[in-house]
BALOBA-1460 file (C-alpha; in Angstrom, 3 decimals):
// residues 263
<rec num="1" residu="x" x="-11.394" y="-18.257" z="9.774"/>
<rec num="2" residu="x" x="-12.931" y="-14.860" z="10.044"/>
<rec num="3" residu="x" x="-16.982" y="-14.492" z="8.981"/>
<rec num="4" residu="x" x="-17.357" y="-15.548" z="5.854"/>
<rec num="5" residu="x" x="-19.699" y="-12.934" z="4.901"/>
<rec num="6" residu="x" x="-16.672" y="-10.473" z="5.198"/>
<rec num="7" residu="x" x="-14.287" y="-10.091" z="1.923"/>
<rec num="8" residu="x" x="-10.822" y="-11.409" z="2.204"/>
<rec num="9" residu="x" x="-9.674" y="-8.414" z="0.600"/>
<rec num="10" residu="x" x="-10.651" y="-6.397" z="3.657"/>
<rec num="11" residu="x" x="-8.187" y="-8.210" z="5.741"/>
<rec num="12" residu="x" x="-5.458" y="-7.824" z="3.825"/>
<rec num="13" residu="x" x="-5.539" y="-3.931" z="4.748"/>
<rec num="14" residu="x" x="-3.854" y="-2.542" z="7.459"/>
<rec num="15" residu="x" x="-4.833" y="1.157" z="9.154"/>
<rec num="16" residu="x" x="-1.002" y="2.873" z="9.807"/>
<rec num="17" residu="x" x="0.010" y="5.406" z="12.626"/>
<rec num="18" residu="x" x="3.002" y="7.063" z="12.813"/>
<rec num="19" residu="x" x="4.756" y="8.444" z="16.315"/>
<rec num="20" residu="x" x="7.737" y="9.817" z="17.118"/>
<rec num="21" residu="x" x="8.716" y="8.565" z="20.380"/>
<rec num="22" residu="x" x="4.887" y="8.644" z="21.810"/>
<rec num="23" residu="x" x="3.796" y="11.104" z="19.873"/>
<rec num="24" residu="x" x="1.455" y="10.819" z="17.140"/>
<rec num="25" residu="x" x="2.022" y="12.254" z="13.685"/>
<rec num="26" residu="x" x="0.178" y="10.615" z="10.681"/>
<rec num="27" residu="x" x="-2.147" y="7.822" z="9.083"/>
<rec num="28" residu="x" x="-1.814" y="6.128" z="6.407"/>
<rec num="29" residu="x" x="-2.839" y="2.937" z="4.912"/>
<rec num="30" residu="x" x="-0.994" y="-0.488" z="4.167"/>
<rec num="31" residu="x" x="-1.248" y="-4.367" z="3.391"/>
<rec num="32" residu="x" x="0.365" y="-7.333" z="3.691"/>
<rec num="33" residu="x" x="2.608" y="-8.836" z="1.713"/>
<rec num="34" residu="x" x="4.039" y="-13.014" z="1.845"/>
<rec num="35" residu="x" x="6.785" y="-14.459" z="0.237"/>
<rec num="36" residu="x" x="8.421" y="-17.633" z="1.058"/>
<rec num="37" residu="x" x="6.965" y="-17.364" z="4.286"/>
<rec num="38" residu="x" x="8.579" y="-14.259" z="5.296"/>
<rec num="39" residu="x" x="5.635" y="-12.306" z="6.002"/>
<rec num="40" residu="x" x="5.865" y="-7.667" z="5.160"/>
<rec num="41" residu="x" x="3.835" y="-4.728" z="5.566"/>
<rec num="42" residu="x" x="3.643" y="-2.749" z="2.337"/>
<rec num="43" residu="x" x="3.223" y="1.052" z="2.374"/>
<rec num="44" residu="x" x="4.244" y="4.051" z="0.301"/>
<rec num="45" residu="x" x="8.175" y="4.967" z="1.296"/>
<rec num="46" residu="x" x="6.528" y="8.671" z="2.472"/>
<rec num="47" residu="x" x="4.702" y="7.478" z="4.896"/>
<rec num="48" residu="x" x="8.391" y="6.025" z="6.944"/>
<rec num="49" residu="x" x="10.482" y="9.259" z="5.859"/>
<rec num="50" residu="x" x="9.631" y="12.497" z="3.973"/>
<rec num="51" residu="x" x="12.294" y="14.796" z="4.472"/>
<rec num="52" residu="x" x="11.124" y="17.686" z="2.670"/>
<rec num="53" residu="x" x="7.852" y="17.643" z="4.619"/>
<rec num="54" residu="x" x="9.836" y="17.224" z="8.438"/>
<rec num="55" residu="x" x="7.958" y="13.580" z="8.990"/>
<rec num="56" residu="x" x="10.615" y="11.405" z="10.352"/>
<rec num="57" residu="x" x="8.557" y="9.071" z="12.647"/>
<rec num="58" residu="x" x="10.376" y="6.514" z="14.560"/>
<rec num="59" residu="x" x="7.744" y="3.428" z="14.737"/>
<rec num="60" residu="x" x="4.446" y="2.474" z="13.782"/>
<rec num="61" residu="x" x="1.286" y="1.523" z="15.241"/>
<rec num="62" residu="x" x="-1.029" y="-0.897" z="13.453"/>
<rec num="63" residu="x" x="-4.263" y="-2.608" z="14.549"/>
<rec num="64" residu="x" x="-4.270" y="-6.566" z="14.086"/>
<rec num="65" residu="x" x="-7.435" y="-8.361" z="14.509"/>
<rec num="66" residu="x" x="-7.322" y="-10.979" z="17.401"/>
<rec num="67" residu="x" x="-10.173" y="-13.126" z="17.426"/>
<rec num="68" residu="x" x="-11.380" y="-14.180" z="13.885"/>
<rec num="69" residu="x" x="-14.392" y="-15.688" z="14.774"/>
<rec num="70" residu="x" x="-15.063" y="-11.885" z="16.217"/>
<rec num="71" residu="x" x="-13.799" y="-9.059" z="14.157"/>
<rec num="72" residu="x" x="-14.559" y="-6.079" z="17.095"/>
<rec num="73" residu="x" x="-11.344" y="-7.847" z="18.904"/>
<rec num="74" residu="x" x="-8.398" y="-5.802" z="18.050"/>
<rec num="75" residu="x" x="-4.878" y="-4.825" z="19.700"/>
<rec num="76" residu="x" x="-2.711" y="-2.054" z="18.897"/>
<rec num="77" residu="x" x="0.805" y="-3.815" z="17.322"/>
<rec num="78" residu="x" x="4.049" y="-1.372" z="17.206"/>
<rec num="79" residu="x" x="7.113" y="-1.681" z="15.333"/>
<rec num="80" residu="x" x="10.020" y="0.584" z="15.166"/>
<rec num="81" residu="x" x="11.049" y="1.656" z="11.889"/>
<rec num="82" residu="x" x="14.993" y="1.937" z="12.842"/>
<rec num="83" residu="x" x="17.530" y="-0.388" z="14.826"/>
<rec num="84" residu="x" x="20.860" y="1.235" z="16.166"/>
<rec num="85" residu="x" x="20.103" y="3.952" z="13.480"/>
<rec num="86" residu="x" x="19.605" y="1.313" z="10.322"/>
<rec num="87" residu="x" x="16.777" y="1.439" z="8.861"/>
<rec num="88" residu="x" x="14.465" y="-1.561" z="9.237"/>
<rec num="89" residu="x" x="12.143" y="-1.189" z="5.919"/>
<rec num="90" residu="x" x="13.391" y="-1.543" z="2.228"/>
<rec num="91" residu="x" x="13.194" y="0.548" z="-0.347"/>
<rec num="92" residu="x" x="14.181" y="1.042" z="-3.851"/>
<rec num="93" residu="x" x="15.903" y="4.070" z="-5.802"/>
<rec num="94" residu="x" x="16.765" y="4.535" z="-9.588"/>
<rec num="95" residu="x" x="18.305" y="7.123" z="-11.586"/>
<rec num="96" residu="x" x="14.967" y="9.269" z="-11.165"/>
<rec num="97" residu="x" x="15.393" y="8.855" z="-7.304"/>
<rec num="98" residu="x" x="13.215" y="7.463" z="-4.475"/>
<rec num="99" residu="x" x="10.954" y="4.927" z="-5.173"/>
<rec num="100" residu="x" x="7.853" y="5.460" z="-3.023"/>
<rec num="101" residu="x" x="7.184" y="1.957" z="-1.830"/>
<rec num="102" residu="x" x="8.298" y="0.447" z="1.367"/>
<rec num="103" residu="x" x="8.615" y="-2.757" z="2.633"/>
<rec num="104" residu="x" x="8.572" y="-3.579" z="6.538"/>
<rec num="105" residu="x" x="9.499" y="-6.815" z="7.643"/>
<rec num="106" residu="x" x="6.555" y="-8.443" z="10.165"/>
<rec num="107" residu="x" x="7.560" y="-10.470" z="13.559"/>
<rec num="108" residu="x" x="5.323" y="-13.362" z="13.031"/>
<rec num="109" residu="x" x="6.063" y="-14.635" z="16.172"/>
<rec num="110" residu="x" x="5.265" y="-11.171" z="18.383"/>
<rec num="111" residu="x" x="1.672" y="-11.371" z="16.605"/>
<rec num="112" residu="x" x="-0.877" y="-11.774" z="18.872"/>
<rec num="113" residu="x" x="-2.428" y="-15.530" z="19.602"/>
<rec num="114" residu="x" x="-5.442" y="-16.211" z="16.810"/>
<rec num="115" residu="x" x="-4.541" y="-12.721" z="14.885"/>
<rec num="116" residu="x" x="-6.970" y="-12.635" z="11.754"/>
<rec num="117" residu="x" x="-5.272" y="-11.312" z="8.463"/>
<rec num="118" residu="x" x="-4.631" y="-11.987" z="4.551"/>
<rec num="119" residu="x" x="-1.418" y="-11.380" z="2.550"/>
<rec num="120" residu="x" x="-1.492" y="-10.633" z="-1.032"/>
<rec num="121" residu="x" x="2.199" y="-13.125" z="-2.420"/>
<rec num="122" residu="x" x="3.250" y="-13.070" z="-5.823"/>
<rec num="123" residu="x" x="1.396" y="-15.629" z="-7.245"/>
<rec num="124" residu="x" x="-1.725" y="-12.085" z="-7.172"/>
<rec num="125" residu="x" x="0.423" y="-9.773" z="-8.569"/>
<rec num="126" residu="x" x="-1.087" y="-8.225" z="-12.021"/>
<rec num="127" residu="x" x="2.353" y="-7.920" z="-13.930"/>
<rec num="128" residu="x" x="2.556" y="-5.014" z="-16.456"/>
<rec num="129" residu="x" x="3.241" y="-8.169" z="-19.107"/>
<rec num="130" residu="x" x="0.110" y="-8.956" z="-18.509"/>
<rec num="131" residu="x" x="-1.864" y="-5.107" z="-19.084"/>
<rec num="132" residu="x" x="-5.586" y="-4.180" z="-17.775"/>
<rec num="133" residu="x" x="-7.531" y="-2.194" z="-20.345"/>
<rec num="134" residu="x" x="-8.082" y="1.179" z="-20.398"/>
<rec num="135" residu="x" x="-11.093" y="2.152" z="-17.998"/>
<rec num="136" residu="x" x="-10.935" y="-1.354" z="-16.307"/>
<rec num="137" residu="x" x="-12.325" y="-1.253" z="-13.007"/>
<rec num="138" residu="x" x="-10.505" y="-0.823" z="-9.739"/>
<rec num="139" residu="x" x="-10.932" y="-0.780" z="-5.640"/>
<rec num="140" residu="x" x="-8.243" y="1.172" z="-3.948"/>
<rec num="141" residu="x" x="-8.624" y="-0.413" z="-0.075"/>
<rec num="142" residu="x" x="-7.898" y="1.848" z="2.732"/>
<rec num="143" residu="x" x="-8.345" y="4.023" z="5.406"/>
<rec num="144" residu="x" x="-9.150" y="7.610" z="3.630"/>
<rec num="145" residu="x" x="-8.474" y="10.640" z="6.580"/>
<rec num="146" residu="x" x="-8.075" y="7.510" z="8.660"/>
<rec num="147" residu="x" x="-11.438" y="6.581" z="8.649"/>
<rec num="148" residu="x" x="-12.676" y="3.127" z="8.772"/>
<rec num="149" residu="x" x="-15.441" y="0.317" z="10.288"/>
<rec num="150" residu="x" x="-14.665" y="1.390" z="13.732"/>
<rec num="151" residu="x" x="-16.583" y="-1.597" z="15.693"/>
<rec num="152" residu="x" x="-14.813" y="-4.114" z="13.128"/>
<rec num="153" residu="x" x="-11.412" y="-2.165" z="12.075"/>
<rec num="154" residu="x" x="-11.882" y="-2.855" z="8.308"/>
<rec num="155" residu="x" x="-11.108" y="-0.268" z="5.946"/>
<rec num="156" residu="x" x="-13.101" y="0.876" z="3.262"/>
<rec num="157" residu="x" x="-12.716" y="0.738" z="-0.940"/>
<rec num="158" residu="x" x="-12.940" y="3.633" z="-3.244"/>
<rec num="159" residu="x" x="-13.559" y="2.971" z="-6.700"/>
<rec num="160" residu="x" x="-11.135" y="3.979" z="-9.618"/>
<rec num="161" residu="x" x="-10.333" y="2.890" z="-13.391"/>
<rec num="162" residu="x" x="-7.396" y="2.608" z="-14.964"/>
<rec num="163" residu="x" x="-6.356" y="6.212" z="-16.747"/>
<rec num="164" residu="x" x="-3.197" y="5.513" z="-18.360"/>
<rec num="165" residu="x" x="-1.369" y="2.917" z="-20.771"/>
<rec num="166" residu="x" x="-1.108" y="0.201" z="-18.036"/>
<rec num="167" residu="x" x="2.283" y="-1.770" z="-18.602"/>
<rec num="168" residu="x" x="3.573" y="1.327" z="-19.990"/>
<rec num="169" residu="x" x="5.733" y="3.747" z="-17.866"/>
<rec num="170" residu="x" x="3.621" y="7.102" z="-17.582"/>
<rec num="171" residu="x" x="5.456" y="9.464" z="-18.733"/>
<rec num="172" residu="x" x="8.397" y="7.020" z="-18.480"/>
<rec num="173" residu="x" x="8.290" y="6.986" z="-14.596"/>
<rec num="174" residu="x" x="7.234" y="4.052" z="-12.724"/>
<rec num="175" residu="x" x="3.597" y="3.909" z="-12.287"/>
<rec num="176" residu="x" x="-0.137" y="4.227" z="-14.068"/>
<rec num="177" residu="x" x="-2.267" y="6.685" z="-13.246"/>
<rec num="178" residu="x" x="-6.045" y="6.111" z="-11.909"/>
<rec num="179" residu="x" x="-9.221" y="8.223" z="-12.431"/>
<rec num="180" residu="x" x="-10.882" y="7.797" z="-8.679"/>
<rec num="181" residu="x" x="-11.651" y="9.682" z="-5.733"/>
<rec num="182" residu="x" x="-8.835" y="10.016" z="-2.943"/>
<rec num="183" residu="x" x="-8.139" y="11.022" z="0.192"/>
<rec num="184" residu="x" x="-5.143" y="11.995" z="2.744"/>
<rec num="185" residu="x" x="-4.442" y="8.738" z="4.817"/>
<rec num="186" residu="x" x="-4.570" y="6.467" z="1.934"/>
<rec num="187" residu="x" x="-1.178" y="6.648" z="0.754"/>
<rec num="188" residu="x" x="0.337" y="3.001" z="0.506"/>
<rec num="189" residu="x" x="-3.098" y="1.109" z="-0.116"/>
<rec num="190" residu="x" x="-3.540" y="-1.389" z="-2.695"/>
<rec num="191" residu="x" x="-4.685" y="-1.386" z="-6.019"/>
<rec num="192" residu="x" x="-6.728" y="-4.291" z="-7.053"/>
<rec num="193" residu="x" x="-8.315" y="-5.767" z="-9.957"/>
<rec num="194" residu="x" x="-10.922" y="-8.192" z="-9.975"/>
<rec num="195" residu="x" x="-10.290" y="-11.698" z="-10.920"/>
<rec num="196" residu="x" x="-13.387" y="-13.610" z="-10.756"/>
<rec num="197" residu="x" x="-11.516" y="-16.650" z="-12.545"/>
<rec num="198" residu="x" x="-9.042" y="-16.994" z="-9.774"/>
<rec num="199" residu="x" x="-9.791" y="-20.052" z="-7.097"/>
<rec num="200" residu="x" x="-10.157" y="-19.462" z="-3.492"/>
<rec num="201" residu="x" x="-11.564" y="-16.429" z="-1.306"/>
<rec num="202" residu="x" x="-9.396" y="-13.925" z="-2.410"/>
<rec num="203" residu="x" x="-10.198" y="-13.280" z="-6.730"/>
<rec num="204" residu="x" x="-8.208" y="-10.510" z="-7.134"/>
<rec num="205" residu="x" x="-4.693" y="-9.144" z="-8.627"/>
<rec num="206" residu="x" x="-2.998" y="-6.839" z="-7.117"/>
<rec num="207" residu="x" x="-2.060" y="-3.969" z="-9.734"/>
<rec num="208" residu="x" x="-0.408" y="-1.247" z="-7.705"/>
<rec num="209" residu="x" x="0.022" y="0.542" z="-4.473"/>
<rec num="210" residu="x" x="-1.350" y="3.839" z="-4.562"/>
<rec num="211" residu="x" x="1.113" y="6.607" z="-4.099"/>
<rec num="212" residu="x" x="-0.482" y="10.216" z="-3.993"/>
<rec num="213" residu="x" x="-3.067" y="12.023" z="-5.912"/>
<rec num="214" residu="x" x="-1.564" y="14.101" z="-9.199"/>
<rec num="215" residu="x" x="-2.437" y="17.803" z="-9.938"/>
<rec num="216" residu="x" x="-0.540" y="20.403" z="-12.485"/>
<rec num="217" residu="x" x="1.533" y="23.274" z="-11.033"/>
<rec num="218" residu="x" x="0.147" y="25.074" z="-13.845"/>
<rec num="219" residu="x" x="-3.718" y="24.703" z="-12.936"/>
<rec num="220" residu="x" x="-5.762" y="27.900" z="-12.489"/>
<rec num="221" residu="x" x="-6.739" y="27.478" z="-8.718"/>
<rec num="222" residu="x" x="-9.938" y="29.501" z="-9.368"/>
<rec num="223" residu="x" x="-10.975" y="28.745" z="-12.758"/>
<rec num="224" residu="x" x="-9.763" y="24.525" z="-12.847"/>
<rec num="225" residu="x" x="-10.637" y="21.908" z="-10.876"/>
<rec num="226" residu="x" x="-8.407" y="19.110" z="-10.020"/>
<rec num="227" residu="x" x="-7.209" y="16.768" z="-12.352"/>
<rec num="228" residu="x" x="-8.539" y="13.842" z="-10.212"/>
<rec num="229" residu="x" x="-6.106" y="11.354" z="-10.794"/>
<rec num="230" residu="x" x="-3.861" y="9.681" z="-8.950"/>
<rec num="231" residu="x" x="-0.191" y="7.796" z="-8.768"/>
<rec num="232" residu="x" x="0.061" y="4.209" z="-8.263"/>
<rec num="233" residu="x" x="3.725" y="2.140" z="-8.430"/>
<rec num="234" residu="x" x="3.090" y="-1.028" z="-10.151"/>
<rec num="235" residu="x" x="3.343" y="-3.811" z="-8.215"/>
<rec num="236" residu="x" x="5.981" y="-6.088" z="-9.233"/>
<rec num="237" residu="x" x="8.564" y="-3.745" z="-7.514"/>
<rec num="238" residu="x" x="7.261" y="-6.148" z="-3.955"/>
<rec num="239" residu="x" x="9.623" y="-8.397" z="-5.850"/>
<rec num="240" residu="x" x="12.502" y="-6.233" z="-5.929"/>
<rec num="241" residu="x" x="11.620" y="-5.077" z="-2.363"/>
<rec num="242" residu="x" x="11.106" y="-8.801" z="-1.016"/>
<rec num="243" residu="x" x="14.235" y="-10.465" z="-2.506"/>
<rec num="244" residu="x" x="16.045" y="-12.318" z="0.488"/>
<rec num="245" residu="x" x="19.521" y="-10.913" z="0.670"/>
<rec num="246" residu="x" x="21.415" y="-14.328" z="-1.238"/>
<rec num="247" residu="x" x="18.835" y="-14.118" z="-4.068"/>
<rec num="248" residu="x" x="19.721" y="-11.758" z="-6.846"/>
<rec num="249" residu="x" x="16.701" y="-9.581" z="-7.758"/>
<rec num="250" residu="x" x="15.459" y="-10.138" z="-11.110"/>
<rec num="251" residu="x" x="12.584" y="-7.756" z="-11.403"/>
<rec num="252" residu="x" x="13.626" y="-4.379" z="-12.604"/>
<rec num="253" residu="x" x="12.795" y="-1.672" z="-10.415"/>
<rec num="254" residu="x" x="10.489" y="1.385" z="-11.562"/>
<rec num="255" residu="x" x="11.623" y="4.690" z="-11.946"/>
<rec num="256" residu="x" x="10.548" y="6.859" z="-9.311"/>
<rec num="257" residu="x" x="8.623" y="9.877" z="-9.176"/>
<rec num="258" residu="x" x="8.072" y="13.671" z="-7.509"/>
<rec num="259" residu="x" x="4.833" y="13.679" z="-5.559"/>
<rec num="260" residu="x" x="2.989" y="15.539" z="-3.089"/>
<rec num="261" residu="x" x="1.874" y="13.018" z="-0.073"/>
<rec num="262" residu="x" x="-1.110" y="12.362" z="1.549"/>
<rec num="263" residu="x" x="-0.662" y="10.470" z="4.175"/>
């Protein structure tokens, strides 16, 4: 077990790079998902393809922690997005288009010996059945412009609230909005609420996975600030995304969204 004095939440995060081929082209941010043992890396769908932006990268780099009992052991881990031209991640679309969530599929096996991480599984997934208040408190965990604990790898948390009708569609697209400071490079994080009743080292639900910060085309760039809110995909689409192949998915997917990335 890593240090206890470290949050479980923290390993559940994972710090993305893109390449094509060798070279490098983005960060973003990520975490891991279970289900029936099968074990994924979430992200936003952006970060593996965005067309309209020219970022087609090829694999990605992540750093896994190696030696729990010492968190400043770390190895680079790559896995290619694409096999004989298929696609290796899942995604979702809708009538509205691309869902911007991706799953990856994780080799447990090509880990490295004593690797140190958490995975969120759907037994912490806050369900919009189940709605967070208006102004309820949340951490978005990641790696904002990439940065991070650089002697232990961990990311950082932001702090955000919920903005919108949670449970409800905004706009009737597939997400809730959050009021919170962002960055570029923190595309794909989580969105967690705190659940101190929950058992165990982890107490939290996980409520989305943060998608891109929202502004108006119609803003005064002089005379307005920002809006300073942001797009997260609820999370019971890891449902959809995580269905094995034989099993008929049962959790509606979201509608999807326009956005402009930040990875």
């Amino acid at each position: 077990m890593a240090d206890a004095s470290v949050d479980a939440l923290l390993l559940t995060a994972a710090r993305i790079g893109t390449f094509n081929g060798d070279q490098p082209l983005t960060n973003a941010s990520g975490f891991y998902f279970e289900r029936d043992g099968a074990l994924f890396l979430v992200t936003s769908r952006h970060v593996f393809i965005d067309t309209e932006n020219e970022h087609h990268p090829d694999r990605i780099e992540i750093e896994i922690h190696s030696d729990a009992a010492d968190l400043a052991q770390a190895v680079a881990f790559s896995m290619p997005l694409y096999a004989d031209g298929v696609s290796l991640w899942r995604s979702a679309e809708d009538a509205g288009g691309d869902i911007d969530v991706a799953l990856l599929p994780v080799d447990r096996a090509a880990l490295p010996a004593g690797h140190c991480l958490r995975a969120f599984g759907p037994a912490d997934l806050q369900r919009p059945d189940a709605p967070l208040r208006i102004g309820h408190p949340l951490l978005i965990v990641g790696f904002p412009l990439g940065f991070q604990d650089t002697l232990h790898r961990l990311p950082v948390v932001r702090q955000a609230v919920v903005a919108s009708a949670f449970g409800l569609r905004f706009q009737g697209l597939g997400h809730f909005l959050t009021d919170g400071r962002t960055h570029r490079g923190i595309s794909g994080a989580a969105v967690v609420a705190h659940a101190p009743e929950r058992a165990g080292d982890l107490p939290w639900r996980l409520a989305g996975v943060h998608s891109a910060r929202l502004d108006l085309s119609t803003r005064d760039r002089e005379a307005d600030e920002s809006l300073g809110l942001n797009l997260a995909w609820y999370a019971d689409v890891l449902m959809t995304l995580s269905a094995p192949p034989a099993e008929p998915a049962t959790t509606p997917a979201p509608t999807a969204v326009g956005r402009s990335p930040t990875a």
